[in-house]
C-alpha positions as CSV (number, residue, x, y, z in Angstrom):
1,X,25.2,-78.7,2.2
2,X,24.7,-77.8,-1.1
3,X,27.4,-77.5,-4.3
4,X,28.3,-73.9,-3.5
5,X,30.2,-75.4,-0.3
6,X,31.3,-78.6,-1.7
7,X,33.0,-76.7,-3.9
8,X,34.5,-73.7,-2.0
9,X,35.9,-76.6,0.7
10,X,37.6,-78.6,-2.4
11,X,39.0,-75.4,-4.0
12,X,39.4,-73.2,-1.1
13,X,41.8,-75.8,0.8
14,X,44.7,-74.5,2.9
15,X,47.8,-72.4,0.9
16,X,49.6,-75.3,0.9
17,X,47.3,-77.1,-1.5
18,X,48.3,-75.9,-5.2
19,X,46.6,-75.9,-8.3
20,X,47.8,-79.1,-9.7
21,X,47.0,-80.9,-6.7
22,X,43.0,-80.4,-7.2
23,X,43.0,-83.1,-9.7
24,X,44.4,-85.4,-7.5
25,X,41.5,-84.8,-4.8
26,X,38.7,-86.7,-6.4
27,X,38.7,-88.9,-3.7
28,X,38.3,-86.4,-1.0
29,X,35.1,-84.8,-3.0
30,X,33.8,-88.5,-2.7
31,X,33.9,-88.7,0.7
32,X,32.6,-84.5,1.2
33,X,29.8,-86.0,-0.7
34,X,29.2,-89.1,1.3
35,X,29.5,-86.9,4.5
36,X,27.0,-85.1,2.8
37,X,24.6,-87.7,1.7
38,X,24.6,-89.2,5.5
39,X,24.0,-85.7,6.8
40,X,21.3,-84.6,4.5
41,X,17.5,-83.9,6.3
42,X,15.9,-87.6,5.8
43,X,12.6,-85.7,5.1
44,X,14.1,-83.6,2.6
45,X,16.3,-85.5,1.1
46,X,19.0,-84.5,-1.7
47,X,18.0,-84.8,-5.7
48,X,20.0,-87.3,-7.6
49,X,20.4,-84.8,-10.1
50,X,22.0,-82.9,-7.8
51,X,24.8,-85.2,-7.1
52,X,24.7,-85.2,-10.8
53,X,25.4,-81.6,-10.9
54,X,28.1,-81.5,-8.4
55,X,29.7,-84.4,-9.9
56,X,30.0,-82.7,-12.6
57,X,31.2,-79.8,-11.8
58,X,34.3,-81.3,-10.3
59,X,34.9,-83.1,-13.2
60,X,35.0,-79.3,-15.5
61,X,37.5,-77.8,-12.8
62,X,39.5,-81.0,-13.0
63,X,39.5,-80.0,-16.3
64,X,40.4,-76.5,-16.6
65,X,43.2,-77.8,-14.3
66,X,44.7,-79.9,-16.6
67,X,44.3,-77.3,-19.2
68,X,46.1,-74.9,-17.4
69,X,48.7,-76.9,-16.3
70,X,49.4,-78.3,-20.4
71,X,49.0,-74.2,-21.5
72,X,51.9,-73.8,-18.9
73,X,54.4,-76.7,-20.2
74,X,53.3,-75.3,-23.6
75,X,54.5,-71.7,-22.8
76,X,57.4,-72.9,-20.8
77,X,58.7,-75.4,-24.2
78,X,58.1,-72.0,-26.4
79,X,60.5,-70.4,-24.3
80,X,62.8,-72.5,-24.0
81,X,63.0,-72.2,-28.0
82,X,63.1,-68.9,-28.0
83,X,66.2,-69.1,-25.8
84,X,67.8,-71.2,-27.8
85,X,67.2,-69.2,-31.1
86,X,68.2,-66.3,-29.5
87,X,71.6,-68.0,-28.7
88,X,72.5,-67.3,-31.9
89,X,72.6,-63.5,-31.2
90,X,75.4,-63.1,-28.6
91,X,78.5,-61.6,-29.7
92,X,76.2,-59.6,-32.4
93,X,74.7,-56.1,-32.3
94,X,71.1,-55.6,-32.5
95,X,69.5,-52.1,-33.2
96,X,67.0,-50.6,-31.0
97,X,66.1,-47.7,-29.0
98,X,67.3,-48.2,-26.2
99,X,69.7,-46.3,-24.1
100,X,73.0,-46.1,-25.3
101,X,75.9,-47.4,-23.9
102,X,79.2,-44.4,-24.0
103,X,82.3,-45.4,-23.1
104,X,85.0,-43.4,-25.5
105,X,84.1,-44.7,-28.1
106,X,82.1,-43.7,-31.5
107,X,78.4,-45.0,-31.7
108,X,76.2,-45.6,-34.9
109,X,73.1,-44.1,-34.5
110,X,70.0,-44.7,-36.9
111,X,68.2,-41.5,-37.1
112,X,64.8,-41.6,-38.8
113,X,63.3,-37.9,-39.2
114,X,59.7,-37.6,-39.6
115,X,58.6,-36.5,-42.5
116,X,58.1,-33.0,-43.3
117,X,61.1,-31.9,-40.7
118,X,64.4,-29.4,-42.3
119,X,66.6,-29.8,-39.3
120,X,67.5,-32.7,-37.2
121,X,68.6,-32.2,-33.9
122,X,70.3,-34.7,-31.1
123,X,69.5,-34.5,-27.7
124,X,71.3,-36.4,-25.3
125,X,70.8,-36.6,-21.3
126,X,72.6,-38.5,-18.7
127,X,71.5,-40.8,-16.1
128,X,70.3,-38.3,-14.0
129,X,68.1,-36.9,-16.9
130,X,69.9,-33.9,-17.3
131,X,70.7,-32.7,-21.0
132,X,74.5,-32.9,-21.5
133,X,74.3,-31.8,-25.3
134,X,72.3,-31.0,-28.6
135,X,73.7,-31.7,-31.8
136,X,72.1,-30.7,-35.1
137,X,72.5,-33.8,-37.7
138,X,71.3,-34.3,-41.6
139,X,68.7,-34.8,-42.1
140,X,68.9,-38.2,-43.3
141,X,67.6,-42.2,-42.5
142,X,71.8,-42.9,-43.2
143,X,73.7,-44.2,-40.4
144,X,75.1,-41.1,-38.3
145,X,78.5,-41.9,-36.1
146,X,78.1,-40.3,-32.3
147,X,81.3,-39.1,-31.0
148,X,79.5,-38.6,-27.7
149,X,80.5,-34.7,-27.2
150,X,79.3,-33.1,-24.9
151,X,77.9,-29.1,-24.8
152,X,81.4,-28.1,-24.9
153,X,82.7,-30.2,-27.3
154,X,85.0,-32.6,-25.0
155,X,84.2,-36.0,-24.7
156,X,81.3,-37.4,-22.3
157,X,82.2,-39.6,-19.6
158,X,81.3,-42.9,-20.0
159,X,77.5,-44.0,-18.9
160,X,74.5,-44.8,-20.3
161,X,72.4,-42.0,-22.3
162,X,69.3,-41.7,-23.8
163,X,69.0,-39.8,-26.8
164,X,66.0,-37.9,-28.5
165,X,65.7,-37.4,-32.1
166,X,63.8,-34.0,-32.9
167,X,62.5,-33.4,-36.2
168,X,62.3,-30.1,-36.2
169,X,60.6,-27.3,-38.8
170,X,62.4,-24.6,-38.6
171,X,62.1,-23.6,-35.1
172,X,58.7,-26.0,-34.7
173,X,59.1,-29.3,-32.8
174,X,56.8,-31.8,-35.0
175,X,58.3,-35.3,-33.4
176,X,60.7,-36.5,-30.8
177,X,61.7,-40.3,-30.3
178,X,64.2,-42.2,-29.0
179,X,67.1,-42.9,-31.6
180,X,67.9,-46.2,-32.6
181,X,71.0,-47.0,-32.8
182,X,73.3,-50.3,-32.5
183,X,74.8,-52.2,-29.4
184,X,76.6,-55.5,-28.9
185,X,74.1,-58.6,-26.9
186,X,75.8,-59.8,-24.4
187,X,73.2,-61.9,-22.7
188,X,69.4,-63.4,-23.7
189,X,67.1,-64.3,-20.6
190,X,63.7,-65.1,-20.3
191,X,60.8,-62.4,-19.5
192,X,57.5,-64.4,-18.6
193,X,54.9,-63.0,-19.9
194,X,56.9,-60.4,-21.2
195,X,59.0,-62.8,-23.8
196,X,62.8,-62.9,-24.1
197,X,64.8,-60.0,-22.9
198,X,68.7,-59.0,-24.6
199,X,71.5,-57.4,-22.2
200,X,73.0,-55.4,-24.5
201,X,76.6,-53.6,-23.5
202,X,76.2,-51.8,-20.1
203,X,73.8,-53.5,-18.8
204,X,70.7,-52.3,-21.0
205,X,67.8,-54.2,-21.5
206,X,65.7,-54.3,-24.1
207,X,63.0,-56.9,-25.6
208,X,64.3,-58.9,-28.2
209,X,60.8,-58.1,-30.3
210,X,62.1,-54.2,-30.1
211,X,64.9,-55.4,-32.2
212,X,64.5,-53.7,-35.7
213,X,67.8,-55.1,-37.2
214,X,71.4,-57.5,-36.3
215,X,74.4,-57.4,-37.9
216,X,78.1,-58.8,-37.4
217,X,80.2,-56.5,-35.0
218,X,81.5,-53.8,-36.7
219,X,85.4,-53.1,-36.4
């Protein structure tokens, strides 16, 4: 029996055992190892050093156990902060590019055109992906009100849209992004490993690190 099984039989135990039980099986490497020693050939018999080796090795996963386990209860206190500073934000609208919420009523949209681009032009698809409208805006970094028109003029129904920005030259597409624009957080939650998530009206969901500004809601 040599350390390769002793250590496969500690850390390869049924489903049932988890992680953060290993450290607690020291004593049933003890006895793997005294199971060992009595069964080992008498004329060839085990190193000292070997047991040294083995004993050792327990001890480092042990170890990285405990390590893991104090990185987890770090990550879980950070997020728990994070929650709590992003308390702060409900009730306020946060500007991103996400989808946009419509529901009858104007929308403040931050358009950035890229540099170099003479027209501007909205467009805006449904759920479904299909596009609903285009609407040629200044070109400007000011705030731009949607009225949520639709190809014909009359009003969209209400439903989530995304909404491209193309910076156009002339007739030349040079850069299409979603536009940023500004919704009310209605919820925070926790992501993982992905970090703290907003709802934002509708139902959207966006990262709170994709948030490029907050302000007070806006009458």
């Amino acid at each position: 029996m040599d350390i390769t099984a002793v250590t496969n039989a500690t850390t390869a135990a049924p489903a049932a055992a988890a992680p953060s039980k290993i450290s607690s099986d020291f004593d049933t490497f003890l006895r793997m190892l005294t199971v060992q020693m009595q069964n080992q050939d008498p004329l060839k018999p085990i190193d000292s050093a070997d047991y040294a080796v083995q004993l050792a090795t327990f001890s480092g996963v042990e170890q990285q156990v405990r390590t893991n386990q104090l990185l987890a209860d770090m990550q879980g206190k950070f997020q728990q902060l994070g929650m709590a500073e992003m308390a702060s934000w409900i009730g306020k609208e946060a500007r991103s590019s996400a989808q946009v919420r419509y529901e009858g009523s104007p929308v403040t949209l931050s358009p950035n055109p890229a540099v170099g681009a003479n027209r501007a032009v909205l467009a805006v698809r449904d759920a479904q992906g299909n596009l609903v409208a285009r609407e040629e805006i200044p070109v400007s970094k000011a705030p731009y009100i949607w009225l949520g028109a639709g190809a014909d003029g009359a009003p969209l129904p209400p439903g989530n849209y995304k909404i491209m920005l193309e910076s156009m030259n002339g007739e030349q597409l040079i850069d299409a992004r979603p536009v940023e624009h500004y919704a009310r957080v209605i919820e925070a939650k926790g992501g993982g490993t992905t970090g703290t998530r907003l709802v934002l009206q509708g139902g959207i969901e966006v990262l709170a690190s994709d948030v490029t500004a907050l302000r007070e809601p806006q009458s």
